[in-house]
C-alpha positions in Angstrom: 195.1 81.0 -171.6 193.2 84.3 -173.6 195.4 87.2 -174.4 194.2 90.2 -172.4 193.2 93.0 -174.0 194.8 96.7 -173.7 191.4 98.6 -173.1 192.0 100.8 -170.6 190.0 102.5 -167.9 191.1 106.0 -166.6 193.7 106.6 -164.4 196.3 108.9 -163.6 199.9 109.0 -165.1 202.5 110.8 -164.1 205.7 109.5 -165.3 207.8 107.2 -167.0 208.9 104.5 -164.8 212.6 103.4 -166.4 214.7 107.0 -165.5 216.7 106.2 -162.6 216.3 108.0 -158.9 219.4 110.3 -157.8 221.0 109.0 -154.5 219.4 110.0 -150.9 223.2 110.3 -149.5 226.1 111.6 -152.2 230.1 109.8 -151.5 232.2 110.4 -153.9 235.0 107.6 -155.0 233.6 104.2 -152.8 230.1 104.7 -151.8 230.2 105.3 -147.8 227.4 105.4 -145.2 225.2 108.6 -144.2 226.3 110.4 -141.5 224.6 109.6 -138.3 221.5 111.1 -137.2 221.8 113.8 -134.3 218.6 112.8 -132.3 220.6 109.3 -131.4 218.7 107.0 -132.4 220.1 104.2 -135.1 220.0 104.6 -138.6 219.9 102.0 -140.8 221.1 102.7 -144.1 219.9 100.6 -147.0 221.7 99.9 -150.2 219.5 100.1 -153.2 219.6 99.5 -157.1 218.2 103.0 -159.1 215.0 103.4 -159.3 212.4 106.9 -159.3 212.1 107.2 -155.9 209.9 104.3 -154.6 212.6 102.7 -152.3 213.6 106.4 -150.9 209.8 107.1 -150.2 209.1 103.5 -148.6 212.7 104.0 -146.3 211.4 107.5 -145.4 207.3 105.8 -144.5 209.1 102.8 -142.6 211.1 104.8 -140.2 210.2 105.2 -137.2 211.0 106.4 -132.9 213.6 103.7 -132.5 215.5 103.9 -135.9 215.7 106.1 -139.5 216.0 104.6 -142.8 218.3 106.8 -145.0 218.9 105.4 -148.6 222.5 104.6 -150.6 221.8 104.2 -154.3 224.0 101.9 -156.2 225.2 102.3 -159.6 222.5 101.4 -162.5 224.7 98.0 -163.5 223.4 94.8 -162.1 226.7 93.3 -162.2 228.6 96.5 -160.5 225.9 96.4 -158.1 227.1 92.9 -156.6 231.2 93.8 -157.2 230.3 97.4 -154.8 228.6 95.3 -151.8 230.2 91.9 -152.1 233.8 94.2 -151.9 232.6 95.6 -148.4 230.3 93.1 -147.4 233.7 90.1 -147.6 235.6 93.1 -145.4 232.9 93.2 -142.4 232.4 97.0 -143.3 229.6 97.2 -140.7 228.1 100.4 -142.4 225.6 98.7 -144.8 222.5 97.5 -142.5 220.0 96.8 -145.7 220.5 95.6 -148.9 218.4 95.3 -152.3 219.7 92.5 -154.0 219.0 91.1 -157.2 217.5 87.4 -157.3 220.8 85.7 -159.2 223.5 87.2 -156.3 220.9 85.9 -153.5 222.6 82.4 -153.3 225.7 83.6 -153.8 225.3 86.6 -150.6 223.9 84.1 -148.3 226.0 80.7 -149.3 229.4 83.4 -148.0 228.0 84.5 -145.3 227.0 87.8 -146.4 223.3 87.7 -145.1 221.9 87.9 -141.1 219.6 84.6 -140.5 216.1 86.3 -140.8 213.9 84.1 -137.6 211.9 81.5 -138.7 208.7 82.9 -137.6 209.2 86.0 -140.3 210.8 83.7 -142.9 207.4 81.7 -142.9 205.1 84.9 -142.8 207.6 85.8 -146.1 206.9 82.9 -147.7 203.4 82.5 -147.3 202.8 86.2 -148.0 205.1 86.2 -151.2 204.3 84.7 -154.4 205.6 81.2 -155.2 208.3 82.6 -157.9 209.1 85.4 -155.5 209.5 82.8 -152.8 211.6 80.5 -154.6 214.2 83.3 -155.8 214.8 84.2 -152.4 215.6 81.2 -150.9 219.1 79.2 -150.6 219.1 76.0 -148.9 215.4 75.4 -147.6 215.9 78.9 -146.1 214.4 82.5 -147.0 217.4 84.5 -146.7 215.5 87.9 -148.0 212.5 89.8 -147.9 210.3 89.4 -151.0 209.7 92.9 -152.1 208.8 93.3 -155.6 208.6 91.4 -158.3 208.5 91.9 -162.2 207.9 89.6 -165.3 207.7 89.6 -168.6 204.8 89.2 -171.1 204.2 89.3 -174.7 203.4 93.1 -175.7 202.6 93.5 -179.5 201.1 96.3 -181.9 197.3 95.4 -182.6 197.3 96.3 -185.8 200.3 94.5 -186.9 198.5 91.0 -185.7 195.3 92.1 -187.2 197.3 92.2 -190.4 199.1 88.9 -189.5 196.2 87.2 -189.0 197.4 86.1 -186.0 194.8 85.4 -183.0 196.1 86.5 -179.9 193.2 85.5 -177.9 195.2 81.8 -177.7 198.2 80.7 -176.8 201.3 81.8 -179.3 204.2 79.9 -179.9 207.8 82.1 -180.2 207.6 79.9 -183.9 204.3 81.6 -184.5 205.3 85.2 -183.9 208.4 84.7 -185.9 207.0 83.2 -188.6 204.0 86.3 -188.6 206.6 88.9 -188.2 208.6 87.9 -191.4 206.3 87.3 -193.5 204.8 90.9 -192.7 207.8 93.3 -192.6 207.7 93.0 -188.6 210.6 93.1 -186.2 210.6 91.9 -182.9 212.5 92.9 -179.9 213.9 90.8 -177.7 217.4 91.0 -175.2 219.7 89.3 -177.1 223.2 91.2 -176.4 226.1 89.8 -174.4 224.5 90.5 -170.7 222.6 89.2 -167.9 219.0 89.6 -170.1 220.3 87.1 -172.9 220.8 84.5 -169.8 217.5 85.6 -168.7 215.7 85.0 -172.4 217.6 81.1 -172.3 216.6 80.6 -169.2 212.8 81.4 -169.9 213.2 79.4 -173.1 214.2 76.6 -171.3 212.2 76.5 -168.8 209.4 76.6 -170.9 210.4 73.3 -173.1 210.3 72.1 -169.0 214.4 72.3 -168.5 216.7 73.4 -166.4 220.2 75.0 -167.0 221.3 73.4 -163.6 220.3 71.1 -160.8 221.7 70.5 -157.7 223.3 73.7 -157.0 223.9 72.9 -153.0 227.0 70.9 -154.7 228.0 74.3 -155.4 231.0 74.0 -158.3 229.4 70.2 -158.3 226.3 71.3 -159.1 224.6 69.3 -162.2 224.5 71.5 -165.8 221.7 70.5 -167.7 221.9 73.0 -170.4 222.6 70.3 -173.1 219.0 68.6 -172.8 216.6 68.4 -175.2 214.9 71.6 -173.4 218.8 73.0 -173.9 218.1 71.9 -177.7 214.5 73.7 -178.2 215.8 77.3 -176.5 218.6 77.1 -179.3 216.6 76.7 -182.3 214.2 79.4 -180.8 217.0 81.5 -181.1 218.6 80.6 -184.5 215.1 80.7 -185.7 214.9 84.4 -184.9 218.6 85.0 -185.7 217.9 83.8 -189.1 214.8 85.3 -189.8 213.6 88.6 -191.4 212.1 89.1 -187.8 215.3 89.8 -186.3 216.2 93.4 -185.7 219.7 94.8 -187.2 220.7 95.3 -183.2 220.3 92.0 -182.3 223.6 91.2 -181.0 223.3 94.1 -178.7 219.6 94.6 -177.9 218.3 95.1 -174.4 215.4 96.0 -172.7 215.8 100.2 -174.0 216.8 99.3 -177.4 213.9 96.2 -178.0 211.1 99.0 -176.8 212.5 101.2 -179.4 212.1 98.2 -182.3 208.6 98.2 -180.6 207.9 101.4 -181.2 209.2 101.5 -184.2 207.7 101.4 -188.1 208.1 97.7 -188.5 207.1 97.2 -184.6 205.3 93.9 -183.8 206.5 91.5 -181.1 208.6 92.7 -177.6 208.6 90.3 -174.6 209.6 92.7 -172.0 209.0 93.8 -168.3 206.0 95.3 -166.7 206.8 99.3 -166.3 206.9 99.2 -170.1 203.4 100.0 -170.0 203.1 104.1 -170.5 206.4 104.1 -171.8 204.9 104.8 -175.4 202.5 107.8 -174.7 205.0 110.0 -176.8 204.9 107.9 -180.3 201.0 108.5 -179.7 201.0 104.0 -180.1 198.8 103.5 -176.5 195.9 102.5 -177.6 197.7 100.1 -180.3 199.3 97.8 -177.5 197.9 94.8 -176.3 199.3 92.2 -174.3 199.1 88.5 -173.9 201.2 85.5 -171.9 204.8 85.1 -172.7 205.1 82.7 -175.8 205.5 78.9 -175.8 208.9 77.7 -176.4 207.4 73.9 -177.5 203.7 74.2 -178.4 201.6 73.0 -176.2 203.5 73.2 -173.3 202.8 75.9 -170.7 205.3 79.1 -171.2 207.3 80.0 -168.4 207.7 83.9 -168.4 211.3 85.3 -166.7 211.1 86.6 -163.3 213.1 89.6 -162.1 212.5 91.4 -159.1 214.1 92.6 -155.8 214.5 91.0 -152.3 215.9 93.0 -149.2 218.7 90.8 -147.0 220.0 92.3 -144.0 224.2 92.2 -144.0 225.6 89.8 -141.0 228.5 92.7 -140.3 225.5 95.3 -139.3 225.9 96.9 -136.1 222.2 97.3 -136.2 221.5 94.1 -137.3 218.0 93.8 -134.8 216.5 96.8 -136.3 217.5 95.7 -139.5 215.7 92.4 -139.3 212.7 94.6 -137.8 212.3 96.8 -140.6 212.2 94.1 -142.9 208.1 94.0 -141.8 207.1 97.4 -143.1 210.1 97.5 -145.9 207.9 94.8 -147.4 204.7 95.2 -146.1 202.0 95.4 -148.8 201.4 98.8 -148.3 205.1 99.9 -149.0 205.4 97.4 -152.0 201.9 99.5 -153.0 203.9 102.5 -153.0 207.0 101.6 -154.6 204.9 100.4 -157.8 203.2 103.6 -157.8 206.3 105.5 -158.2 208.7 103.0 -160.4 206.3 100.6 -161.7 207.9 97.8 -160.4 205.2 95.4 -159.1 204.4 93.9 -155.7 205.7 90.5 -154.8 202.3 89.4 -153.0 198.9 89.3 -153.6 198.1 91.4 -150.9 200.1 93.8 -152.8 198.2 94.1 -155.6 195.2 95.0 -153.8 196.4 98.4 -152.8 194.3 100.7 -154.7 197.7 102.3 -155.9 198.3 99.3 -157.6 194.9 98.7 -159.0 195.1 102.5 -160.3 198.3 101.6 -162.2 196.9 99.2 -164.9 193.6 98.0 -166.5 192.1 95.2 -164.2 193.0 92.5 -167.7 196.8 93.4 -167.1 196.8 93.2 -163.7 195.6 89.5 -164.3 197.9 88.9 -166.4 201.0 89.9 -164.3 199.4 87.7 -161.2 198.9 84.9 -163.8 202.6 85.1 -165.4 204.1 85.1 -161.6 202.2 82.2 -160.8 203.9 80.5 -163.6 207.6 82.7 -164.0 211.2 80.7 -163.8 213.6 82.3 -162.0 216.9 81.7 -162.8 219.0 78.8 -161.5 219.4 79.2 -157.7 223.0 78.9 -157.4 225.9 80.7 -155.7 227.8 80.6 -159.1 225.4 81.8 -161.1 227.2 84.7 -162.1 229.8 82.1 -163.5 226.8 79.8 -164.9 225.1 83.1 -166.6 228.9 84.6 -167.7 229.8 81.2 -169.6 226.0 81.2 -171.3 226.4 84.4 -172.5 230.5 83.4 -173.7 228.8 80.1 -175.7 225.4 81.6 -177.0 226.6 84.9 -178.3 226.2 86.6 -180.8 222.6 84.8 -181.4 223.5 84.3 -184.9 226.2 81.8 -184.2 224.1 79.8 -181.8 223.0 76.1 -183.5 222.3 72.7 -182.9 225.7 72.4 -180.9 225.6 75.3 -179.0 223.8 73.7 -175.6 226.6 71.0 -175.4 229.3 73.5 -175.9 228.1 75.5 -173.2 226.9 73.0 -170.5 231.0 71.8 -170.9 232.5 75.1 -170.5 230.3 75.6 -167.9 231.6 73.0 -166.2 235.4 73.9 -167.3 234.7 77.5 -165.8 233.3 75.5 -162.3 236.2 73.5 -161.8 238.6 75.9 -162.4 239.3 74.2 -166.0 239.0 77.3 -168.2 238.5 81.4 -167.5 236.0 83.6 -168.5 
């Protein structure tokens, strides 16, 4: 696999993706519903995680003479996300018709009932639309329980004239030991999401997957479910991570780096190496460092063996308490309909979850055709995190056992996979 290059044709930019949209409909204390519309007709009001507008402009496109779309933003948090609409969603409050939901609370939404049966004729048009990565987060036991509607995943971003230095070629496959080793011995840092939150599980995860692990299996055992974590693809992710930890690589924020604070190593003085999201493209236009960027696949965790880049992205369930629950299912169509997933990564960034996505010219005007390839390429290949209805247990015990990154070692993926398993059974609390 050849490292794309960050030539890049013209094309208009407006923004900068990350900043977070406002909220359509203001509540104060809980979040509560829009008021009703006064022509009559339903309105389905869709819970969404922040973003700069695209989800507001796609609910406003996909309304229509038999129902409106009015928008509830949720707070920025992943985790406070799920706490707000499992809260109201386990009461039956019958005001939330939509929901965006995050791929590791799918399982755990659909396995308590939280999610309306989508039919099985719309499910398979999903599925087959959707790709495979996008498919597989959004299904719990052999069924799609949401809407693929984008999808975003990491790559390799690094400074051109730092690996022209190196001597590194990034026109072939790089190991995660190859860019450490060429970022200490050349003053570089590299940023990475290593604090105590959801994108550390999402870096162990990717590092597993890509030494061909798993951190569980058979999750429809539920608190039975297998934990694998302690394998020798358990073993590789760990000295991945002490590696770095150790290194001269490793930025002073470490411990509490995330996705803001590893672009600002990036574009930084002693900037080489960031594996990070999509909409970080533009985000450096400021620093004057665009046309030092280039981009390849997300690094190898054992050489040799095809990397498997984290996915991340957004599906749309419909809630089982909706008094609207028809229209709700309805919408789902042009909610996620390749010309609203076009328009949502014109305004945020956030990529489509389909091919047919991608070929809205929006899209195409977004990125240099080499990028765009190698987004499609990395979903092709990206791990999504364990399907499981605990995972927020599995991913809060990781992140208990592997943190700080400079205490994880050989014994770190045992001592997680059995306080995993403590936490599962009731053994031991996070």
């Amino acid at each position: 696999m050849t490292a794309r290059s960050s030539q890049r044709p013209r094309r208009r930019r407006v923004r900068r993706w990350a900043a977070p949209a406002g909220a359509l409909c203001l509540a104060s204390g809980i979040l509560a519903g829009c008021s009703g519309s006064d022509s009559g007709k339903p309105e389905l009001v869709w819970y969404t995680n922040p973003d700069a507008g695209g989800q507001e402009a796609v609910a406003e496109a996909c309304s229509t003479d038999d129902y409106s779309i009015s928008v509830q933003v949720l707070p920025q948090d992943a985790s406070q996300q799920r706490i707000q609409l499992a809260r109201r969603l386990a009461a039956g409050d019958p005001a939330i018709d939509l929901m965006s939901l995050d791929p590791p609370f799918t399982a755990e939404f659909a396995n308590a009932g939280y999610l309306a049966e989508i039919p099985q004729e719309m499910q398979d048009k999903f599925r087959e639309q959707a790709f495979e990565s996008a498919a597989e987060a959004a299904t719990w036991e052999d069924e799609l329980v949401v809407a693929p509607f984008w999808s975003n995943v990491q790559v390799l971003w690094y400074r051109k004239s730092f690996v022209e230095k190196a001597g590194l070629d990034m026109e072939q496959d790089v190991t995660w030991e190859q860019i450490i080793t060429a970022a200490s011995e050349n003053d570089g840092k590299i940023g990475v999401q290593a604090n105590k939150y959801e994108g550390y599980s999402v870096w162990i995860n990717a590092l597993i997957s890509g030494a061909g692990g798993d951190i569980a299996s058979e999750t429809d055992a539920g608190a039975e479910a297998k934990i694998d974590i302690a394998s020798d693809a358990g073993k590789e992710a760990a000295r991945v991570i002490k590696m770095l930890a150790d290194s001269e690589a490793a930025p002073s924020d470490l411990s509490v780096s995330n996705e803001g604070t590893a672009g600002t190593t990036f574009g930084g003085d002693q900037g080489s190496f960031l594996v990070n999201w999509t909409y970080i493209w533009g985000n450096y236009g400021e620093e004057r460092l665009e046309d030092d960027i280039g981009f390849a696949r997300y690094p190898q965790t054992v050489e040799g063996e095809e990397s498997r880049p984290p996915y991340g992205g957004i599906g749309i369930g419909v809630s089982s308490a909706s008094d609207n629950e028809e229209e709700a299912i309805a919408a789902l169509e042009c909610l996620t309909s390749p010309e609203s997933q076009g328009l949502n990564a014109e305004l945020t960034g956030n990529m489509p979850s389909s091919e047919a996505g991608y070929e809205e010219q929006a899209v195409k005007d977004l990125f240099p055709p080499e990028l765009i390839a190698l987004f499609k390429e990395s979903l092709d290949a990206a791990a999504p995190r364990t399907v499981s209805p605990y995972w927020s247990d599995i991913s809060s015990a990781i992140q208990s056992t592997w943190h700080p990154p400079s205490g994880v070692d050989e014994e770190t993926p045992e001592k997680s996979r059995d306080f995993i398993e403590d936490v599962l059974k009731g053994g031991s609390l996070l």
